[in-house]
Backbone as XML, in Angstrom:
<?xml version="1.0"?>
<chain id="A" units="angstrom">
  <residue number="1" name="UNK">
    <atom name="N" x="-193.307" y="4.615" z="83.680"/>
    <atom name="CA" x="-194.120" y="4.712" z="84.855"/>
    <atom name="C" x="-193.314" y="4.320" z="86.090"/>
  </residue>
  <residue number="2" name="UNK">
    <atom name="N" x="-192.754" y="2.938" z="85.783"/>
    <atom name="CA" x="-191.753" y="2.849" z="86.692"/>
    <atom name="C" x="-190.572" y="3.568" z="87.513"/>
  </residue>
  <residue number="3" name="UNK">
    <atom name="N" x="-190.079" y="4.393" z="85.993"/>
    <atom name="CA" x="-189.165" y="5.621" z="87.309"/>
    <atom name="C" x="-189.628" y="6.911" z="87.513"/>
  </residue>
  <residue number="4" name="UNK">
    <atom name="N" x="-191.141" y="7.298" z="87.456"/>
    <atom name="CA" x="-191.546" y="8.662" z="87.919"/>
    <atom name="C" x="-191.663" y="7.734" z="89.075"/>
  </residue>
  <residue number="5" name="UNK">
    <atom name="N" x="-192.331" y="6.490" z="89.832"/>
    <atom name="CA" x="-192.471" y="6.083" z="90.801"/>
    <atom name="C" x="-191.150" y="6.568" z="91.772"/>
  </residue>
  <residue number="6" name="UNK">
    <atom name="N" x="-190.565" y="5.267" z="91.139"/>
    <atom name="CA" x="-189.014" y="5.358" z="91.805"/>
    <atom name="C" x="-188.635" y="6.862" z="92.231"/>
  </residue>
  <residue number="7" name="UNK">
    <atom name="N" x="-188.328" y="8.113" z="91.155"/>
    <atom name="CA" x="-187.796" y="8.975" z="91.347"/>
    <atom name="C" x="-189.099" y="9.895" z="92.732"/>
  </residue>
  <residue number="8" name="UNK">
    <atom name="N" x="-190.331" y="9.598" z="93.071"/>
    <atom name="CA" x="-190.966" y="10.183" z="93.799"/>
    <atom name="C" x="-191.063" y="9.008" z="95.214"/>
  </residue>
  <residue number="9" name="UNK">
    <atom name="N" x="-190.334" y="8.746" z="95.259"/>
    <atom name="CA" x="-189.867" y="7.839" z="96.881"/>
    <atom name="C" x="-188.757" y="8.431" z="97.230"/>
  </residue>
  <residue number="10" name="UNK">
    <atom name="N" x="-188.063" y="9.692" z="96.752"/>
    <atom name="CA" x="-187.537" y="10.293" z="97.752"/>
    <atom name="C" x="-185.951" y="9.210" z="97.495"/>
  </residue>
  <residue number="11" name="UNK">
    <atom name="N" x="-185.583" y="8.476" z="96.519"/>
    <atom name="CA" x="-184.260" y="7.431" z="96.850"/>
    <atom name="C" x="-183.182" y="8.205" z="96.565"/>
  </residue>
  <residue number="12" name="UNK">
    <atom name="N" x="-183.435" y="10.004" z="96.181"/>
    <atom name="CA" x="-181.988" y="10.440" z="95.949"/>
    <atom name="C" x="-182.651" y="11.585" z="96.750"/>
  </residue>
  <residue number="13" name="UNK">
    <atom name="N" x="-182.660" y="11.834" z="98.172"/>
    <atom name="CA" x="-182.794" y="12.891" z="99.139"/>
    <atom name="C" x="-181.912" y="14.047" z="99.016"/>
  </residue>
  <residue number="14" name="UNK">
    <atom name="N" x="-180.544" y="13.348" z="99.871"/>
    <atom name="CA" x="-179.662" y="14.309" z="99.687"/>
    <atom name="C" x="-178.511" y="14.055" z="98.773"/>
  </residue>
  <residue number="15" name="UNK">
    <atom name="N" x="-178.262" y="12.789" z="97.460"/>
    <atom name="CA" x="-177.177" y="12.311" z="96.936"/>
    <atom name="C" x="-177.471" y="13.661" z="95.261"/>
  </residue>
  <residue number="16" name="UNK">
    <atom name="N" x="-176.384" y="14.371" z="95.755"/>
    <atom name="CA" x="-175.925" y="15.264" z="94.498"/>
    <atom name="C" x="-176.150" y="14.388" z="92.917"/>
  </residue>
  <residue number="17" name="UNK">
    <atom name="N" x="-175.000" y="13.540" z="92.852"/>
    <atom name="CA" x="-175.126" y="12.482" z="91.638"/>
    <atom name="C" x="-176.462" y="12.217" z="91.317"/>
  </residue>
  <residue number="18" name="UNK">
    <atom name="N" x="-176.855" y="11.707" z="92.143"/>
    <atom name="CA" x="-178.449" y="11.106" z="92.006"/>
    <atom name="C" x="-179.278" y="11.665" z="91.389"/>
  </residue>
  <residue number="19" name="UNK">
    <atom name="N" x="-179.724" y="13.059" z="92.140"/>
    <atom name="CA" x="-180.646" y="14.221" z="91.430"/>
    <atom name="C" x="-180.212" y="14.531" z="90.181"/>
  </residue>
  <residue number="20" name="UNK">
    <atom name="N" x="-178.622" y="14.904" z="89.974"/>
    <atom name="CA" x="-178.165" y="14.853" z="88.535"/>
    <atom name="C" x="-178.711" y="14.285" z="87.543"/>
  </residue>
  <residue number="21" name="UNK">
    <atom name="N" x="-178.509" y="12.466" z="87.543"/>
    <atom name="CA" x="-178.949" y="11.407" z="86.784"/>
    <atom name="C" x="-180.535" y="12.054" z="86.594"/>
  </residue>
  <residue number="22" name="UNK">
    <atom name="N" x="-181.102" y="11.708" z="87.606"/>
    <atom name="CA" x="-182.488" y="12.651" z="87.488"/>
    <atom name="C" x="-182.994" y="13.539" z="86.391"/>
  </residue>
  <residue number="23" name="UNK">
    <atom name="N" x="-182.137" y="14.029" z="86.739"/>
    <atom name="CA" x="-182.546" y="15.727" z="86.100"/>
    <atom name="C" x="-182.129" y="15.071" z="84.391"/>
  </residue>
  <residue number="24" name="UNK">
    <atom name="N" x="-180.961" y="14.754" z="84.075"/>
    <atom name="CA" x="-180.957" y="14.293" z="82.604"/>
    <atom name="C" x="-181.874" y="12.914" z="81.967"/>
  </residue>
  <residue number="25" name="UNK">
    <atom name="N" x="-182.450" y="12.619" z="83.149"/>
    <atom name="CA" x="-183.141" y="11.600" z="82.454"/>
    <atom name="C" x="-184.721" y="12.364" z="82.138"/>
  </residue>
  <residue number="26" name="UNK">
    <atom name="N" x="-184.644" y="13.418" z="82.918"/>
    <atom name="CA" x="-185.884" y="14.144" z="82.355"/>
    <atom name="C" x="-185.939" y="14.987" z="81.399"/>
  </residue>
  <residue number="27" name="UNK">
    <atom name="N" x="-184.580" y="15.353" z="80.875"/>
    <atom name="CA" x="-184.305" y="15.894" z="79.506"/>
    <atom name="C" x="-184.352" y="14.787" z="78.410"/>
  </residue>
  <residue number="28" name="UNK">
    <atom name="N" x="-183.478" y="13.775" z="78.622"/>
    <atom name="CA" x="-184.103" y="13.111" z="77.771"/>
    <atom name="C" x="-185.294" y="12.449" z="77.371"/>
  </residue>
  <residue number="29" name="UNK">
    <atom name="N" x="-185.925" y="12.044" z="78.356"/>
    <atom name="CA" x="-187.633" y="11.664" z="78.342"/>
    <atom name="C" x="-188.185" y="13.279" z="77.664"/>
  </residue>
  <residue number="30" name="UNK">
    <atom name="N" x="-188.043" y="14.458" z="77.578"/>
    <atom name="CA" x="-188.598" y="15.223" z="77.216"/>
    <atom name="C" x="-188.319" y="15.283" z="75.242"/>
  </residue>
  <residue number="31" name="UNK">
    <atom name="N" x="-187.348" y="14.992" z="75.095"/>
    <atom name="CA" x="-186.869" y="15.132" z="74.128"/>
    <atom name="C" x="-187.064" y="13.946" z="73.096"/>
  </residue>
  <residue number="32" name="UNK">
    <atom name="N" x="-187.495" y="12.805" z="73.582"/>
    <atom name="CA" x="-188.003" y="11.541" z="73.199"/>
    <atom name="C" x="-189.292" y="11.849" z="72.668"/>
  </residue>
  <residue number="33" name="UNK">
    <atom name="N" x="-190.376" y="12.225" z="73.391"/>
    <atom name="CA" x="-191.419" y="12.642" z="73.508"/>
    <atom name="C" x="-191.986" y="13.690" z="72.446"/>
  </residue>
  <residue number="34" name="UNK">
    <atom name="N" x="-190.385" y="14.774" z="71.976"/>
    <atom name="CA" x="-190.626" y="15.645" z="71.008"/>
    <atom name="C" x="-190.740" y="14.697" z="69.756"/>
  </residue>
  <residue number="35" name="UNK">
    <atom name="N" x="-189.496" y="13.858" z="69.805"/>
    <atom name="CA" x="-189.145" y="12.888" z="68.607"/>
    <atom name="C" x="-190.318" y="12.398" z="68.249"/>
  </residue>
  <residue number="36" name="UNK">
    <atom name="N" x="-191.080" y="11.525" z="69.242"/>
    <atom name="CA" x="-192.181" y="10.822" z="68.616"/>
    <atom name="C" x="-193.218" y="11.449" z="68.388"/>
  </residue>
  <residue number="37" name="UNK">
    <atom name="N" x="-193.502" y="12.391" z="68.553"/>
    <atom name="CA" x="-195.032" y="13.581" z="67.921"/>
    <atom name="C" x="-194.002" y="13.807" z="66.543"/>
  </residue>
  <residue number="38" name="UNK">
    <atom name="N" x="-192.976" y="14.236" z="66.639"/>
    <atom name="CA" x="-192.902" y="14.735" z="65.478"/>
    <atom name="C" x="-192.513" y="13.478" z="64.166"/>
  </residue>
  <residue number="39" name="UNK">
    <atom name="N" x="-192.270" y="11.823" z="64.372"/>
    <atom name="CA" x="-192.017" y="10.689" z="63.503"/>
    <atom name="C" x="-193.348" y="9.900" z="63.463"/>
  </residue>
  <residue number="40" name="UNK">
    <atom name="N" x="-194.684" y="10.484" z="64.603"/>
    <atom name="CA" x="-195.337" y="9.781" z="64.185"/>
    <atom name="C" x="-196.229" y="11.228" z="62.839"/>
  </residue>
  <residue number="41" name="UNK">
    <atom name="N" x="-196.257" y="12.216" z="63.126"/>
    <atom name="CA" x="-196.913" y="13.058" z="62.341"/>
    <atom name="C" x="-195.945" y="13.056" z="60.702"/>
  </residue>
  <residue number="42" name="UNK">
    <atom name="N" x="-194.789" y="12.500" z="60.670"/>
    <atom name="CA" x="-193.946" y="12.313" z="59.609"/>
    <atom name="C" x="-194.783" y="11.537" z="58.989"/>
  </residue>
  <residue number="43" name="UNK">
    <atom name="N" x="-194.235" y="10.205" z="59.721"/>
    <atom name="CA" x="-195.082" y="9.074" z="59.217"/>
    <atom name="C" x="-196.289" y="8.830" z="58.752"/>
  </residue>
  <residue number="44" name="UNK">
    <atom name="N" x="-197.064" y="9.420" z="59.215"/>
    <atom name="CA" x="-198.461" y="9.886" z="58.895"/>
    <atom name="C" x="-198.773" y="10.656" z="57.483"/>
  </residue>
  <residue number="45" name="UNK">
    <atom name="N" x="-198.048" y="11.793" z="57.200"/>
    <atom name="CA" x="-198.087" y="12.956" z="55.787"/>
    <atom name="C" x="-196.742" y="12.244" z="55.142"/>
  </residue>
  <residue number="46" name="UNK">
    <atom name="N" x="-196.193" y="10.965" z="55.136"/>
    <atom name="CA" x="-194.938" y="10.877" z="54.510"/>
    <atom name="C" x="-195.740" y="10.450" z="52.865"/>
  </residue>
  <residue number="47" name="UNK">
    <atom name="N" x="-196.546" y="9.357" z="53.023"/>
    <atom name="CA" x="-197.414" y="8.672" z="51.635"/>
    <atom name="C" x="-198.491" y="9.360" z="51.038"/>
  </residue>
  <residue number="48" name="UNK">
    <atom name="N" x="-198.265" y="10.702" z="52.043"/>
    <atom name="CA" x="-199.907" y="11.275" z="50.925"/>
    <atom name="C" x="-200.009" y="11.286" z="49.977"/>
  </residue>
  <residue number="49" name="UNK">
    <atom name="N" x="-201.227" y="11.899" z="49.676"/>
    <atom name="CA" x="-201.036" y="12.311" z="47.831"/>
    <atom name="C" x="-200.721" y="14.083" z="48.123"/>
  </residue>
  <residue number="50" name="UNK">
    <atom name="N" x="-200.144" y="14.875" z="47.028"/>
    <atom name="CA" x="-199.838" y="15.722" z="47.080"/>
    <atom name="C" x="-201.097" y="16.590" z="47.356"/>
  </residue>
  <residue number="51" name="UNK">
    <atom name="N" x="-202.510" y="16.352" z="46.914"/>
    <atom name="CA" x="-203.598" y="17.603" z="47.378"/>
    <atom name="C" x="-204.076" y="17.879" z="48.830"/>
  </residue>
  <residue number="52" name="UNK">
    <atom name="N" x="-203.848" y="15.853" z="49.607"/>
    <atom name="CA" x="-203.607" y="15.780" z="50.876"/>
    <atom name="C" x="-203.178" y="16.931" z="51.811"/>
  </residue>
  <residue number="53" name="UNK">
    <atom name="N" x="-201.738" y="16.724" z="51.166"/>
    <atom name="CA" x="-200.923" y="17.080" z="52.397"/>
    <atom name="C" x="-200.616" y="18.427" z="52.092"/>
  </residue>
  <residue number="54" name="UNK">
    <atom name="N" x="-201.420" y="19.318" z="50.756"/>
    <atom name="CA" x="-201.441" y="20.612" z="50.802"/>
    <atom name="C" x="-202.327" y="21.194" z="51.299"/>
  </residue>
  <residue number="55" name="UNK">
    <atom name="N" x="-203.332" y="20.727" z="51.858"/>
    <atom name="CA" x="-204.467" y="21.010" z="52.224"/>
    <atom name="C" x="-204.174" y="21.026" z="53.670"/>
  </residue>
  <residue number="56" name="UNK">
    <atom name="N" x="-203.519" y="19.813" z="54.516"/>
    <atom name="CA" x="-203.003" y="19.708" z="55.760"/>
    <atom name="C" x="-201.920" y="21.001" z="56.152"/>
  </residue>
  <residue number="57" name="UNK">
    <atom name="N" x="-201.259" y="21.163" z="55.100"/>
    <atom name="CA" x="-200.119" y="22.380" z="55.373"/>
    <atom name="C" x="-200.415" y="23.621" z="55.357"/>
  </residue>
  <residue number="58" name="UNK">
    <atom name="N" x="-201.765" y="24.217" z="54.471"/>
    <atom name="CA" x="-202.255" y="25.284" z="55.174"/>
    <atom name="C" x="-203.238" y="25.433" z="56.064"/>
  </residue>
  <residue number="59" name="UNK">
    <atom name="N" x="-203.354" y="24.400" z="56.640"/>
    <atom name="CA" x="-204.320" y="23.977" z="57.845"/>
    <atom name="C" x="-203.116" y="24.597" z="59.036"/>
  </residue>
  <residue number="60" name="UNK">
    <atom name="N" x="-202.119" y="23.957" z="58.613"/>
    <atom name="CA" x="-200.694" y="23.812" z="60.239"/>
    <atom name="C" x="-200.397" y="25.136" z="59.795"/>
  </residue>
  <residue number="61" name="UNK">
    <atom name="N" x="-200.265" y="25.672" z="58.846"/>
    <atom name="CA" x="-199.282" y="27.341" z="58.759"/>
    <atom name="C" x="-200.162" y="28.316" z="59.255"/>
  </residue>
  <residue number="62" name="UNK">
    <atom name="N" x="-201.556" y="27.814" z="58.943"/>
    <atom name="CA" x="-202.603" y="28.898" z="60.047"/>
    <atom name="C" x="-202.587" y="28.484" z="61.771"/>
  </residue>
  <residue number="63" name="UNK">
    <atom name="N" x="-202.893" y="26.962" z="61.994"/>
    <atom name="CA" x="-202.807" y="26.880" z="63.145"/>
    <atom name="C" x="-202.132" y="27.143" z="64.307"/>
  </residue>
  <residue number="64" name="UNK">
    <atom name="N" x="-200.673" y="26.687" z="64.029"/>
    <atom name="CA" x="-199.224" y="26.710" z="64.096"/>
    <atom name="C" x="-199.390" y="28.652" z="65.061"/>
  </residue>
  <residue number="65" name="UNK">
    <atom name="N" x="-198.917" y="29.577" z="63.893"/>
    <atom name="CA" x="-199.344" y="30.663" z="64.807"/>
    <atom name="C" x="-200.207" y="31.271" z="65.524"/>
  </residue>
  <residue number="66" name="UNK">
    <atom name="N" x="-201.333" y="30.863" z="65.298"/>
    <atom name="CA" x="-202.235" y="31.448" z="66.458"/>
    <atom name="C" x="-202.058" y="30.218" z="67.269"/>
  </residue>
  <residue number="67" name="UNK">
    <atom name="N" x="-202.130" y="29.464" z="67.699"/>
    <atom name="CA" x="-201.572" y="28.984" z="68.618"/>
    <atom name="C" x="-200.432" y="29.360" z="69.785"/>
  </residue>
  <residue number="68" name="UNK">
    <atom name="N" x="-199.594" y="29.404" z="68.693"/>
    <atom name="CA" x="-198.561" y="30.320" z="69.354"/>
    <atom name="C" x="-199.058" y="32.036" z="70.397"/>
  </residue>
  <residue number="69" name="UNK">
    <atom name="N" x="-199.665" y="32.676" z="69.291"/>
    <atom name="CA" x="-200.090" y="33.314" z="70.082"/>
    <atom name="C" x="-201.282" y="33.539" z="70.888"/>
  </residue>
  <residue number="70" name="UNK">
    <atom name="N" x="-202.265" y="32.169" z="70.728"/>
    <atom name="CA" x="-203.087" y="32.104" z="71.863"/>
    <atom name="C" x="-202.593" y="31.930" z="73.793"/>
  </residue>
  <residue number="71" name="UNK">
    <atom name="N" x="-200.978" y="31.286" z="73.300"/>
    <atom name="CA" x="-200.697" y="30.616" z="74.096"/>
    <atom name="C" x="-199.823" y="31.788" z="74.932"/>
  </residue>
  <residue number="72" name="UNK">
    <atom name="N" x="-199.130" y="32.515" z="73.957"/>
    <atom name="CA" x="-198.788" y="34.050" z="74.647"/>
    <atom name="C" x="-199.864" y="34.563" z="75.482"/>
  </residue>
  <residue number="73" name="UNK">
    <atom name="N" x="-200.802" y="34.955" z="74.949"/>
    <atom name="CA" x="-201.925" y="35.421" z="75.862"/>
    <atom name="C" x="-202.367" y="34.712" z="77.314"/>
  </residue>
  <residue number="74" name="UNK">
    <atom name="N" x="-202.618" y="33.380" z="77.758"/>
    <atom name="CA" x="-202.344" y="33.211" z="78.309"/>
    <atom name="C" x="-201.998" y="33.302" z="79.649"/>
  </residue>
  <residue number="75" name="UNK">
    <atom name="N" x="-202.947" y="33.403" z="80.827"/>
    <atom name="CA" x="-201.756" y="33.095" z="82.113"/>
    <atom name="C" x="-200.378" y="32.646" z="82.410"/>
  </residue>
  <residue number="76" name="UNK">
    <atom name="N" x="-199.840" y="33.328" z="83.295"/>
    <atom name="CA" x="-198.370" y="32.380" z="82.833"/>
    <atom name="C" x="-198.277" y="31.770" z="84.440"/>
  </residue>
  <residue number="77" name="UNK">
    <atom name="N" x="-198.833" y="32.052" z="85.337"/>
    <atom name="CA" x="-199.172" y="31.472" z="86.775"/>
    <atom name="C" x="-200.310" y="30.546" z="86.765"/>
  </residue>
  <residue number="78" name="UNK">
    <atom name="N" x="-200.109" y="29.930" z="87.915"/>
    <atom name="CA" x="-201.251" y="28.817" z="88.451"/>
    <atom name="C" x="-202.221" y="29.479" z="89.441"/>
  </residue>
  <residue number="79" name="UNK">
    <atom name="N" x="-201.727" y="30.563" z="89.997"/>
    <atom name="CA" x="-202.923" y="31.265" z="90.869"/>
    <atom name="C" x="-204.178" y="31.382" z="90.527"/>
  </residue>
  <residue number="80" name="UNK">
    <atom name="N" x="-204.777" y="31.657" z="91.222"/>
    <atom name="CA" x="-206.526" y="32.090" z="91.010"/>
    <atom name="C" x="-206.958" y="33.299" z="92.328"/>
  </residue>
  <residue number="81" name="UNK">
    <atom name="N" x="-208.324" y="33.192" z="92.292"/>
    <atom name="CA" x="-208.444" y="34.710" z="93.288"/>
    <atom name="C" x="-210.112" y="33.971" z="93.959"/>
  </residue>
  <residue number="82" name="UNK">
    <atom name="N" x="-209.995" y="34.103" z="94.857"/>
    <atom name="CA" x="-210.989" y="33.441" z="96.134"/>
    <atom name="C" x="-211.249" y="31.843" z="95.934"/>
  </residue>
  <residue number="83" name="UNK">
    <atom name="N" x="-209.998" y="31.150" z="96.041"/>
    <atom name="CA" x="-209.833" y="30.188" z="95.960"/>
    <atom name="C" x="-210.339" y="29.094" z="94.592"/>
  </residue>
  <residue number="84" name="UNK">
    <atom name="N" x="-210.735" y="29.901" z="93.557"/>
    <atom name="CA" x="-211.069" y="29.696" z="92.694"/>
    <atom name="C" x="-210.200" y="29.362" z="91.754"/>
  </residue>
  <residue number="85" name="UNK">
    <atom name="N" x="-209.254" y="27.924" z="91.006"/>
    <atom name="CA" x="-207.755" y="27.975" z="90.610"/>
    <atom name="C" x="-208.238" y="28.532" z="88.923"/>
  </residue>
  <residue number="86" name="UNK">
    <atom name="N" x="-207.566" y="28.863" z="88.602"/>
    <atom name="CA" x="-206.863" y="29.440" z="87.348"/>
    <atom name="C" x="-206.715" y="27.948" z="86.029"/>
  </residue>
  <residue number="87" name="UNK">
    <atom name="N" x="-207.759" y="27.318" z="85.617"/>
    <atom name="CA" x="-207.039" y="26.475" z="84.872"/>
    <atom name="C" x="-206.564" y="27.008" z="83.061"/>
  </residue>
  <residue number="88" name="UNK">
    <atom name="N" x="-206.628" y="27.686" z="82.937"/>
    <atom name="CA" x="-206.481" y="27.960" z="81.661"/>
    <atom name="C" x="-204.631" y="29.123" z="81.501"/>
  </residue>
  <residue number="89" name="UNK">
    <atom name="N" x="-204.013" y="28.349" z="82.082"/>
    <atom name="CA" x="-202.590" y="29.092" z="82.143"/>
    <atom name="C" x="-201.986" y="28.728" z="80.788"/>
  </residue>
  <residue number="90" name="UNK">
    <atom name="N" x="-200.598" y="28.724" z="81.052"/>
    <atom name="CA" x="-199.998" y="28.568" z="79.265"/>
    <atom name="C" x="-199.666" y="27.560" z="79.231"/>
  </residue>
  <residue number="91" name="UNK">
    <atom name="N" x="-199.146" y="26.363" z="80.599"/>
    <atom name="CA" x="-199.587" y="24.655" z="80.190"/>
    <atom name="C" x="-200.525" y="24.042" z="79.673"/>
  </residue>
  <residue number="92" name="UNK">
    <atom name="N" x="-201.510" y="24.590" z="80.543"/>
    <atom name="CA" x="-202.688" y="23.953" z="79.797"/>
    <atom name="C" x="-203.538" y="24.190" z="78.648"/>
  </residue>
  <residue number="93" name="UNK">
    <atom name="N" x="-203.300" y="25.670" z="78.348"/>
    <atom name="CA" x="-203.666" y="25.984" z="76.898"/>
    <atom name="C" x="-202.571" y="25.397" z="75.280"/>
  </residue>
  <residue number="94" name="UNK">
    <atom name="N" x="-201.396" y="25.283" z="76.138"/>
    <atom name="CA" x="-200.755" y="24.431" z="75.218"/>
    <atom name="C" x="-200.868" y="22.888" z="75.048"/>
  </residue>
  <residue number="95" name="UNK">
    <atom name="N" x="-201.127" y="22.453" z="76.475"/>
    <atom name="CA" x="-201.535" y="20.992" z="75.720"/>
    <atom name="C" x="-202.865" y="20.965" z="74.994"/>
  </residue>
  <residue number="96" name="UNK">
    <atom name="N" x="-204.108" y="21.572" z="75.031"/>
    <atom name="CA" x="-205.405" y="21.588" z="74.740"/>
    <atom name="C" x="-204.473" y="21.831" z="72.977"/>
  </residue>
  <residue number="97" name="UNK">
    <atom name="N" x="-204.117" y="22.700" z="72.722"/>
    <atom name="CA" x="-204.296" y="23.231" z="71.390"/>
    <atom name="C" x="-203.209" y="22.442" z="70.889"/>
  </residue>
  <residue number="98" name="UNK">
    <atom name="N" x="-201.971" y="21.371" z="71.227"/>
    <atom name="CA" x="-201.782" y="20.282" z="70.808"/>
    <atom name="C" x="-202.445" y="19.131" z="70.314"/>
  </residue>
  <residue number="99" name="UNK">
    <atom name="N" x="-203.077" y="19.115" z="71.235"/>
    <atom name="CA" x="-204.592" y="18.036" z="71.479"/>
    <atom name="C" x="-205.127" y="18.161" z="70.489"/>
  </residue>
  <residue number="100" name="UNK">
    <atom name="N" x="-205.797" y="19.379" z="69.994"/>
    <atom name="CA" x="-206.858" y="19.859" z="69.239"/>
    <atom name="C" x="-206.005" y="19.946" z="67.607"/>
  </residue>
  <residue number="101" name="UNK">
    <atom name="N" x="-204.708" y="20.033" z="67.498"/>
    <atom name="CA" x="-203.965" y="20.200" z="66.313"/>
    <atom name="C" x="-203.778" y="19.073" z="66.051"/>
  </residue>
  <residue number="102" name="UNK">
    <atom name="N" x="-203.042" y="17.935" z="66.629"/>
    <atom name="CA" x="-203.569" y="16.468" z="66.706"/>
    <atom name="C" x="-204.992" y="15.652" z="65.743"/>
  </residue>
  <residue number="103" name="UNK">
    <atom name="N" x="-205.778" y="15.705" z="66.814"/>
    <atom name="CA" x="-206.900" y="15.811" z="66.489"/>
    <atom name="C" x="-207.776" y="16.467" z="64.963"/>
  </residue>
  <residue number="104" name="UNK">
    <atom name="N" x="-207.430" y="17.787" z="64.868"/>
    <atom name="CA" x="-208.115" y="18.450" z="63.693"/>
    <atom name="C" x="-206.902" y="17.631" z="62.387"/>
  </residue>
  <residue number="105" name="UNK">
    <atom name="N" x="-205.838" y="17.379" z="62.776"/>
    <atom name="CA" x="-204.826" y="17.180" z="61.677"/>
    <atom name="C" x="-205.453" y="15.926" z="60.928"/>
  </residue>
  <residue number="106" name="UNK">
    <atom name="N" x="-206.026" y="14.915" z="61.972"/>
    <atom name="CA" x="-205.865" y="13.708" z="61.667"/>
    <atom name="C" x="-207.175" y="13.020" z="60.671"/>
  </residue>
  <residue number="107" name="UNK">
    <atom name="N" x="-208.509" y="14.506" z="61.068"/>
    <atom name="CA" x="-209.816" y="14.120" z="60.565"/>
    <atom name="C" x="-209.605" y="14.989" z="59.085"/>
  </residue>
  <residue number="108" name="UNK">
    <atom name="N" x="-209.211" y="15.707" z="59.217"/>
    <atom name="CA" x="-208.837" y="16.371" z="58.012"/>
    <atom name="C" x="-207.846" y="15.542" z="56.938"/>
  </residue>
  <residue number="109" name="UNK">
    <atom name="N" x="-206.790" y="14.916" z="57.663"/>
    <atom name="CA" x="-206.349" y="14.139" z="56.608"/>
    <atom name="C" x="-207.197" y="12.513" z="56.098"/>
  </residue>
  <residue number="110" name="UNK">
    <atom name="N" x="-208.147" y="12.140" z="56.934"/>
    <atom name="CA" x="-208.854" y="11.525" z="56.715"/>
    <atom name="C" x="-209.927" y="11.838" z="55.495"/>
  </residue>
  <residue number="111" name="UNK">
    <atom name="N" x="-210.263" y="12.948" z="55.669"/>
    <atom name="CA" x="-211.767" y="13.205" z="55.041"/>
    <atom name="C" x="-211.068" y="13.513" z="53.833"/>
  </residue>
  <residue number="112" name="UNK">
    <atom name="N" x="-209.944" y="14.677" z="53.775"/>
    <atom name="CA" x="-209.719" y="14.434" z="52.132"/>
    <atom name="C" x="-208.656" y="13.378" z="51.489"/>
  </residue>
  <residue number="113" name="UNK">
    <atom name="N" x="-208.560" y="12.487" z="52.469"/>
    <atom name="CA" x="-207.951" y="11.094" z="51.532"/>
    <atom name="C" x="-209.348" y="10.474" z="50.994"/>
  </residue>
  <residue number="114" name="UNK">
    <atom name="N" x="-210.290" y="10.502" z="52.271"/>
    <atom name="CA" x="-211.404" y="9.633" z="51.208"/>
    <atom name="C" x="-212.335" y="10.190" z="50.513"/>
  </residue>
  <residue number="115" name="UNK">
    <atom name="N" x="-212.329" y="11.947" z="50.205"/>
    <atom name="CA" x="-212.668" y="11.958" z="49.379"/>
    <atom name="C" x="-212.407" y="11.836" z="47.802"/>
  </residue>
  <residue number="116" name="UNK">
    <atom name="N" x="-210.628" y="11.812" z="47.855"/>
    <atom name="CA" x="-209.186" y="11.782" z="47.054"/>
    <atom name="C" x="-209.465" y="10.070" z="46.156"/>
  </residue>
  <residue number="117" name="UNK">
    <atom name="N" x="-209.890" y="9.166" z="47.096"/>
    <atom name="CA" x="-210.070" y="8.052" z="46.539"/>
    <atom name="C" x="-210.298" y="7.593" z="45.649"/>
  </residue>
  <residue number="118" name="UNK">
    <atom name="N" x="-211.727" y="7.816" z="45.138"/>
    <atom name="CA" x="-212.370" y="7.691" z="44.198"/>
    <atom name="C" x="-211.328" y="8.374" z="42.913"/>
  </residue>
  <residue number="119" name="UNK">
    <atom name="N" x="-210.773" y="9.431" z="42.897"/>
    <atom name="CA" x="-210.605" y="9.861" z="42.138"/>
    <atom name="C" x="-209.393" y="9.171" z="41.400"/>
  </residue>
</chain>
């Protein structure tokens, strides 16, 4: 939080170097960010039981592509037409259906661990 602040006060205007540092620290913050969705969803399907996490995997091999191509479809601009904005572009349909893959992953691996229990 601290250096989106910093970096939006303007402290590297016109310093070349500066914006540089910048710019790779936002590759790496991006790439961090991949790491941990993808070590905490590890972590998560690492102890299943095997009916678990077969059940979760053709959940993601269906989701996974239409997703993909919901997200093709898609706006790929922020415009809108009589001032009316456009929210459903291909940012925001991609975080929603992250969200929602998230989400569906996590109740699903819930419900058939406890129904797995007993058994």
């Amino acid at each position: 939080m601290f250096l989106a602040w910093l970096q939006s006060e303007s402290s590297c205007y016109d310093i070349i170097w500066c914006n540089r540092l910048w710019g790779l620290i936002n590759v790496i913050g991006i790439f961090l960010y991949i790491f941990l969705a993808h070590f905490l969803l590890s972590l998560i399907t690492y102890k299943l039981r095997e009916e678990t996490f077969r059940t979760w995997f053709r959940f993601a091999c269906g989701f996974v592509p239409l997703s993909i191509f919901l997200i093709f479809l898609a706006r790929n601009s922020h415009g809108g037409s009589m001032g009316i904005p456009n929210i459903l572009d291909q940012e925001t349909v991609a975080f929603l259906l992250s969200l929602l893959f998230l989400v569906i992953s996590l109740i699903l691996i819930l419900y058939k661990s406890w129904n797995l229990r007993g058994k």
